[in-house]
C-alpha positions in Angstrom: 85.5 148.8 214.0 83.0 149.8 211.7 82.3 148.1 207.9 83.0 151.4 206.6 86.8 151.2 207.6 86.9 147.9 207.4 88.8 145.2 205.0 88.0 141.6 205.2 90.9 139.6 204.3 90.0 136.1 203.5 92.9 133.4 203.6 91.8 129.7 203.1 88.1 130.6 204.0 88.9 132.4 206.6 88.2 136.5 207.1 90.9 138.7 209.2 89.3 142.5 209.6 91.8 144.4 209.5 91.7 149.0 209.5 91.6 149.8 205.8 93.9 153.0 206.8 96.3 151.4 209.0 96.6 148.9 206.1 97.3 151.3 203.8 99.4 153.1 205.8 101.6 150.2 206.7 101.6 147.7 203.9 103.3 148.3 200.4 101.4 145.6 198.4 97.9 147.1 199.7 98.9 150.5 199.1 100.2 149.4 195.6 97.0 147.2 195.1 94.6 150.0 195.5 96.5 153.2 193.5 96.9 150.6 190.5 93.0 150.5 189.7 92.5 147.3 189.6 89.2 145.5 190.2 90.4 143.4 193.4 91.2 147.0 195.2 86.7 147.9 194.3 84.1 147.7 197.0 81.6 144.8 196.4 78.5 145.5 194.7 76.7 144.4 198.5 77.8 147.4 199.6 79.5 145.6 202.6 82.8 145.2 203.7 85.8 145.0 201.3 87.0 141.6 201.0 90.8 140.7 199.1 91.7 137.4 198.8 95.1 136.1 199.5 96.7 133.0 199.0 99.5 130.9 199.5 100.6 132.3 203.3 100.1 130.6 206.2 97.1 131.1 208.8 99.5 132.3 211.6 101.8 134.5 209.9 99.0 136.3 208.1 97.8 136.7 211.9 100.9 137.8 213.3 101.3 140.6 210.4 97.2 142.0 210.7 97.9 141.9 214.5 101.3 144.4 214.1 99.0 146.1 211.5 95.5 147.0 213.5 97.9 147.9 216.8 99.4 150.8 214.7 103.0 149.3 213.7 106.2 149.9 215.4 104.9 152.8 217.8 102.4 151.1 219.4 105.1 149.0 221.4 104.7 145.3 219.6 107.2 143.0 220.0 107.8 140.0 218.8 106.3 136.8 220.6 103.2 136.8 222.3 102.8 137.3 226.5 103.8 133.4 227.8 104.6 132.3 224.3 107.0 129.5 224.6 110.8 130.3 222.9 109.7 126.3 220.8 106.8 128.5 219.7 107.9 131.7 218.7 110.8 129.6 216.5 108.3 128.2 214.9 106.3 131.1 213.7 109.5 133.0 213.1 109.2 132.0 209.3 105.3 132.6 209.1 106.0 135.5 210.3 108.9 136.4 208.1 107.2 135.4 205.1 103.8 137.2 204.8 105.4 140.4 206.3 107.6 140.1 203.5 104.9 139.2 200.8 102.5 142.2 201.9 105.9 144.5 202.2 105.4 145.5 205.8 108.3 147.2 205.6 107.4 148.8 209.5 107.5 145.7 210.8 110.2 144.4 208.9 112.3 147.3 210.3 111.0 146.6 213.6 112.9 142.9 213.8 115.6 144.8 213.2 115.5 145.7 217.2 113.6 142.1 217.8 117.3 140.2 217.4 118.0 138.0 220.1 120.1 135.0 221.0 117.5 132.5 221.1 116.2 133.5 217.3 119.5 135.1 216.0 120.1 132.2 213.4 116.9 131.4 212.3 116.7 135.3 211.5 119.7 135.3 209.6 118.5 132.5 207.8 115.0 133.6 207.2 116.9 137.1 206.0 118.7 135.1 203.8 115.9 133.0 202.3 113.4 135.8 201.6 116.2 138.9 200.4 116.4 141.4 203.6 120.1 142.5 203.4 119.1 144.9 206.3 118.2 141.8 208.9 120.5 139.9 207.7 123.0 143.1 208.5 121.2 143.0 212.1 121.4 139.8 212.3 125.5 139.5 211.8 126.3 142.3 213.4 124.5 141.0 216.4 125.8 137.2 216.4 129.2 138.7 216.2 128.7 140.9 219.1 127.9 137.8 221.1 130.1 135.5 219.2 131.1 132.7 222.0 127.8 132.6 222.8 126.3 132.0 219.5 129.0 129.2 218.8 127.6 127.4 221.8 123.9 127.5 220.2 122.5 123.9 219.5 121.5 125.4 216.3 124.7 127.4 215.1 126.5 123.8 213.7 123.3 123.2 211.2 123.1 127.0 210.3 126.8 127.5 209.7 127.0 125.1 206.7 129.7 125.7 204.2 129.3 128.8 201.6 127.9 127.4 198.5 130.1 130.2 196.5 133.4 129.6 195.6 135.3 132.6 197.6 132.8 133.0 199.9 133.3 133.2 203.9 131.2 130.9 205.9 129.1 132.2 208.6 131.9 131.6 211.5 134.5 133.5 209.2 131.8 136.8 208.8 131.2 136.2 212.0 134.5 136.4 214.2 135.8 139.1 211.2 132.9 141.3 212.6 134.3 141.1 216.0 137.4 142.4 214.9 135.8 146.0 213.2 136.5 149.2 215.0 139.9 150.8 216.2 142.4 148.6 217.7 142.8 150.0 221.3 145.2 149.1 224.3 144.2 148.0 227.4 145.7 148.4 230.6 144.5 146.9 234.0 145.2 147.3 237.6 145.4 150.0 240.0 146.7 152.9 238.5 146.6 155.5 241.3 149.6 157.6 241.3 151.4 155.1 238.9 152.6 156.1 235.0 149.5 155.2 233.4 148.0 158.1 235.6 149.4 161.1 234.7 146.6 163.1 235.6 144.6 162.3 238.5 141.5 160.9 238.1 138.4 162.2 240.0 137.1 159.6 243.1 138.0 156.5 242.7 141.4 155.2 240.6 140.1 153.3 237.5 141.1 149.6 237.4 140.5 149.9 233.0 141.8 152.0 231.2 142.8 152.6 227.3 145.5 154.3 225.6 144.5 157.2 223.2 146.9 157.3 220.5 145.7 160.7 219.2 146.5 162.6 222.7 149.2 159.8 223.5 147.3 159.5 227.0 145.6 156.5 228.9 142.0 157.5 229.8 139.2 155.4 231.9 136.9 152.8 230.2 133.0 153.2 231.2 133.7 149.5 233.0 135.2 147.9 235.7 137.2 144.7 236.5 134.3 142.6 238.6 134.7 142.8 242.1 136.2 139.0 242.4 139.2 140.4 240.4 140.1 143.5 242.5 142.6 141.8 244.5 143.5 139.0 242.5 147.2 138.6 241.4 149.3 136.4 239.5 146.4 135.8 236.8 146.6 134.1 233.1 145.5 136.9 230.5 145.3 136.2 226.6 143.0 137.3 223.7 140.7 135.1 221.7 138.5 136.2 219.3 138.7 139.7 220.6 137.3 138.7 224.1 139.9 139.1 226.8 140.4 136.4 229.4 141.5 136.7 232.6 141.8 133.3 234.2 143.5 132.0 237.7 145.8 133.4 240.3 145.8 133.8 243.7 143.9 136.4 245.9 145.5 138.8 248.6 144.8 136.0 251.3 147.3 133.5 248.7 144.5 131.5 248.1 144.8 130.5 244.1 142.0 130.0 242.5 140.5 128.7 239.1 137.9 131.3 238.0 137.5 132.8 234.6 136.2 136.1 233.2 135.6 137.4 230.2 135.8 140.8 229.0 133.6 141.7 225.5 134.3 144.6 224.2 131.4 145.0 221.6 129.3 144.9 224.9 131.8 146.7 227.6 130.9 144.1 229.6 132.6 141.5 232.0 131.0 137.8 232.3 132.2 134.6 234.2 132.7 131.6 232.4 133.6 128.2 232.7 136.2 127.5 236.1 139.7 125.5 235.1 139.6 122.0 236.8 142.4 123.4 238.4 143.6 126.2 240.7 146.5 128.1 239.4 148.9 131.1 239.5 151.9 132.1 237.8 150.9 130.6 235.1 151.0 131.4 231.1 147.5 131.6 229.5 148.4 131.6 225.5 145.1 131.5 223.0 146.0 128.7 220.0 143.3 128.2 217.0 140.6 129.2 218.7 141.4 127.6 222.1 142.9 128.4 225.4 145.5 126.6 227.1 146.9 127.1 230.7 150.0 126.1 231.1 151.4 124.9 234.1 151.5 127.4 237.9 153.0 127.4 241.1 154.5 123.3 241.2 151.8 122.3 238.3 153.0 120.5 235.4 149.2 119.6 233.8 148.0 122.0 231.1 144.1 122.8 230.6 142.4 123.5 227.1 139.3 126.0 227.3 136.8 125.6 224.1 134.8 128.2 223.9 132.2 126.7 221.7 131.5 124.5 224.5 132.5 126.8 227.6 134.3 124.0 229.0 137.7 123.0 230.1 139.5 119.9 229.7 143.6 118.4 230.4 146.1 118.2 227.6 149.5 116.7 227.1 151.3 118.3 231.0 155.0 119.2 230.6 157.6 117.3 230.6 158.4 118.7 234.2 157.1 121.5 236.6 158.9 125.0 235.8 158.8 128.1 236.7 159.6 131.7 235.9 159.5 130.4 232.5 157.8 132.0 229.7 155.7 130.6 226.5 154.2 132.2 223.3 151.7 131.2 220.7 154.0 130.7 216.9 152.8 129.5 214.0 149.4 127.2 215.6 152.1 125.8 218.3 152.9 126.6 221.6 156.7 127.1 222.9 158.4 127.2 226.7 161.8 128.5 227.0 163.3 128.9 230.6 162.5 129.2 233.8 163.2 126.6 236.4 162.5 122.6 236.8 162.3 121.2 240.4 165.7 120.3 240.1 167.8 122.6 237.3 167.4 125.3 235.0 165.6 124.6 232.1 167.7 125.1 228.9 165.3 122.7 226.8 163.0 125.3 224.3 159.3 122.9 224.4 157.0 122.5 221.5 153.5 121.3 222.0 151.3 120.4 219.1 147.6 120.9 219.4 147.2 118.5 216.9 149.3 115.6 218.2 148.6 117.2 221.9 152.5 116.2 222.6 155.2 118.1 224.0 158.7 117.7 222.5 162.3 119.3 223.3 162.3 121.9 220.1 166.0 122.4 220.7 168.6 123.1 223.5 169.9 126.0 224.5 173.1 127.8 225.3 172.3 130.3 227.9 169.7 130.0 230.9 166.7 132.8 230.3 163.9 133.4 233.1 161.1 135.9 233.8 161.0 136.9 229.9 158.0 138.6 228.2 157.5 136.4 224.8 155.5 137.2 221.8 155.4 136.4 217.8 155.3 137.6 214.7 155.0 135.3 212.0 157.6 132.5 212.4 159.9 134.5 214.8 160.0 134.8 219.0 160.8 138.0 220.5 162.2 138.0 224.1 161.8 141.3 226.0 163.5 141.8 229.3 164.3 139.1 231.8 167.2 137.8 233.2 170.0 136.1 231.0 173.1 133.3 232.1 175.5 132.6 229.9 178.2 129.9 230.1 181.7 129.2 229.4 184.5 132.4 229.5 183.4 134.2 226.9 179.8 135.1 229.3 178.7 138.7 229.0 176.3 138.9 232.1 175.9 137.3 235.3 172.7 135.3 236.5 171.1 138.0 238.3 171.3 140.8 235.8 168.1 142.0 235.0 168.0 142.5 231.1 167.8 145.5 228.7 167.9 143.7 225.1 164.8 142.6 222.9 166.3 139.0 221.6 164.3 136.9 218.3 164.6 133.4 218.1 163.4 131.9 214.1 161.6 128.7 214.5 162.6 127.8 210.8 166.0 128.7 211.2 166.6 128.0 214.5 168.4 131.6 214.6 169.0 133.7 217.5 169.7 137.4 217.1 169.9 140.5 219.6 168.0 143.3 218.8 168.0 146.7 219.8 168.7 147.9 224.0 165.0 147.7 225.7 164.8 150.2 228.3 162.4 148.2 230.2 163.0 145.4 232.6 161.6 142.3 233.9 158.0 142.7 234.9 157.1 145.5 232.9 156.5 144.4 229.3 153.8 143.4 227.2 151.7 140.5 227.3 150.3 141.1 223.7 151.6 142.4 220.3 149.8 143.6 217.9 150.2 143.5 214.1 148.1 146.3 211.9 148.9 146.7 208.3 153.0 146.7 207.5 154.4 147.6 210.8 154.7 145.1 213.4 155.1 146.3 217.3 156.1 145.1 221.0 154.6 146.8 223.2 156.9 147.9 225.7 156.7 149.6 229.1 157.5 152.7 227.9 157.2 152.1 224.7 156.8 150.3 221.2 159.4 148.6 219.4 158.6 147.8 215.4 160.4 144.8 214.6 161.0 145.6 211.0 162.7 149.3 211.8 163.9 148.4 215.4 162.7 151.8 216.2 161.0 152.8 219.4 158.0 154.7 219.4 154.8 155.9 221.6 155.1 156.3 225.4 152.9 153.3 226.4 152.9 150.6 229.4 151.1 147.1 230.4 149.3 146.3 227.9 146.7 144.0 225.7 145.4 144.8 222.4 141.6 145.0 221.7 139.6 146.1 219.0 137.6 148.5 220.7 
């Protein structure tokens, strides 16, 4: 590089050359510096190089920036961290960096970070965003950390970057965060093996899709890109539940009837499967139910013990077990509690409804019932239950069905109340409904088999099936 097309920039004694048009071209302050006229922007009186003086950035920073500058910016292929740099390291120039880019207006390489977001400098990006006023990294930097939510939550780092807001009114970091996750159209989501079955009325080409989603618009299920993992094609009798807009498909038993304790997780801002964390212990035909931020598995095939999953830590640990083994019984998430009505004990039906407090991790008898329910579907809204399908015994001479009738009613129990109330004629049974609901704006809906029940207009609506509810 020649003197001619060179600028000495001197920096605690120090000269960095750097090319005087690939300065100009890149940074705003120099570009600023020498239209304005003023005498720092003049060639020396020598005749040699031109020299600005800068002060109060650091040696490495500075370094980093003329580096990005003299390889010709953001086309030239630079990325952030040098070849065997250390992760320590780069963290520790982050801000160095961050801050004489910033001072000189680099905006090319500012841009550039934009793409340079990953999870080991995520928060310390948002932070430095924060610090030095780039709304557009800081953007990046969100909209990445909430793609990858769980796995920011488990950064060493997020508990001192997630302080509280220091507005009154304004979300913390978590809050932005997991309401990021939840942008985008809400979507249902079916899985299995469709082949021939109702979610498949037109064939599909090759082979049957084991994902699909429901298309409001044509009122038709169509193929996601992915695919259930290969260690869930045959598994049956698995927990499923939403949390944090990640769905979980935990348990069950393969084809051989060997249960198992695996989990996956589906992320839907990545269309993409991942295994997490195992359950201490194996389990089908169980409920999975997701409670302030937590999983719990609830009981299985002669288990009474109940496991919490914490995603922030990936990690699974016992709770407060039942009061006794059941089964066919089913359980739903109201109001930051967890309730059990029916299904079987070793010995009897089970005509206790169970509460179990997170808080106080302890299981009470809610109330007794007077009929005998089993192999319901069960879902909230607000403070009420809704109990699709199943099969009902009643008591005493006034009984309207036997034990073995296979339901057609949609029931709501009140939690404050206590109330019970029959609701419109389902036209699904047993084994067909929803494992979700989903709430969007005023209306309120079950999904149902073949189709969706608003709890407000007890109206039915929208041929749909199986289904979970993403925001997709």
């Amino acid at each position: 590089m020649s003197a001619e097309e060179t600028v000495q920039i001197v920096l605690e004694g120090r000269c960095y050359p750097v090319s005087k048009k690939k300065l100009l071209e890149q940074s705003d302050y120099f570009r600023a510096l020498y239209r304005s006229g003023m005498r720092e922007a003049g060639r020396p009186a020598s005749g040699g190089p031109e020299v600005q003086q800068l002060r109060g950035l650091s040696a490495p920073g500075l370094q980093l920036v003329l580096d990005f500058i003299n390889s010709g910016g953001a086309g030239s292929g630079w990325v952030l961290g040098r070849p065997g740099e250390e992760e320590a390291e780069e963290g520790s120039l982050l801000e160095e960096l961050v801050e004489a880019a910033s001072f000189l207006q680099v905006t090319p390489l500012l841009q550039l970070l934009l793409s340079q977001v990953r999870l080991e400098n995520c928060l310390e990006l948002h932070r430095l965003a924060q610090v030095y006023g780039l709304p557009d990294l800081q953007g990046a930097c969100l909209s990445f950390m909430a793609a990858h939510y769980h796995q920011v939550l488990r950064s060493p780092q997020f508990p001192l970057s997630a302080a509280p807001p220091q507005a009154p009114g304004e979300a913390s970091l978590q809050q932005k965060l997991r309401e990021g996750r939840m942008k985008g159209k809400a979507a249902l989501l079916a899985l299995g093996d469709f082949l021939g079955g109702p979610l498949a009325p037109h064939p599909h080409q090759g082979e049957p899709r084991s994902m699909l989603r429901y298309d409001e618009a044509a009122q038709r299920w169509l193929p996601l890109a992915n695919q259930l993992p290969p260690d869930l094609v045959n598994v049956r009798g698995y927990g499923s539940a939403i949390l944090d807009n990640y769905l979980f498909i935990v348990g069950g038993y393969r084809i051989t009837s060997q249960e198992i304790s695996a989990a996956h997780c589906y992320n839907p801002c990545k269309n993409e499967w991942s295994q997490v964390a195992s359950m201490n212990q194996k389990r089908s035909s169980f409920k999975l139910l997701a409670v302030s931020g937590k999983l719990y598995a609830i009981g299985g095939q002669s288990v009474s013990n109940v496991e919490c999953y914490n995603p922030e830590q990936d990690w699974w640990n016992f709770v407060a077990p039942l009061p006794n083994p059941l089964a066919e019984f089913s359980a739903c998430e109201c109001k930051g509690k967890i309730y059990v009505i029916g299904g079987y004990t070793t010995r009897d039906r089970n005509m206790n409804i169970l509460q179990y407090c997170p808080t106080s991790d302890a299981w009470t008898i809610f109330e007794v019932c007077d009929v005998h329910i089993r192999k319901q579907q069960m879902l909230s809204v607000e403070e009420t239950i809704y109990l699709v399908g199943g099969c009902l015994h009643e008591f005493g001479a006034n009984k309207r069905t036997n034990q073995s009738e296979d339901l057609l009613t949609v029931q709501s129990y009140n939690t404050i109340t206590r109330e019970w109330l029959y609701l419109k004629e389902n036209t699904s049974k047993s084994g067909q409904v929803v494992a979700e609901n989903r709430c969007r704006k005023n209306a309120s809906t079950l999904g149902l088999s073949v189709g969706e029940y608003n709890v407000y207009t007890e109206k039915k609506y929208h041929p749909i099936s199986q289904h979970l509810t993403l925001s997709y």
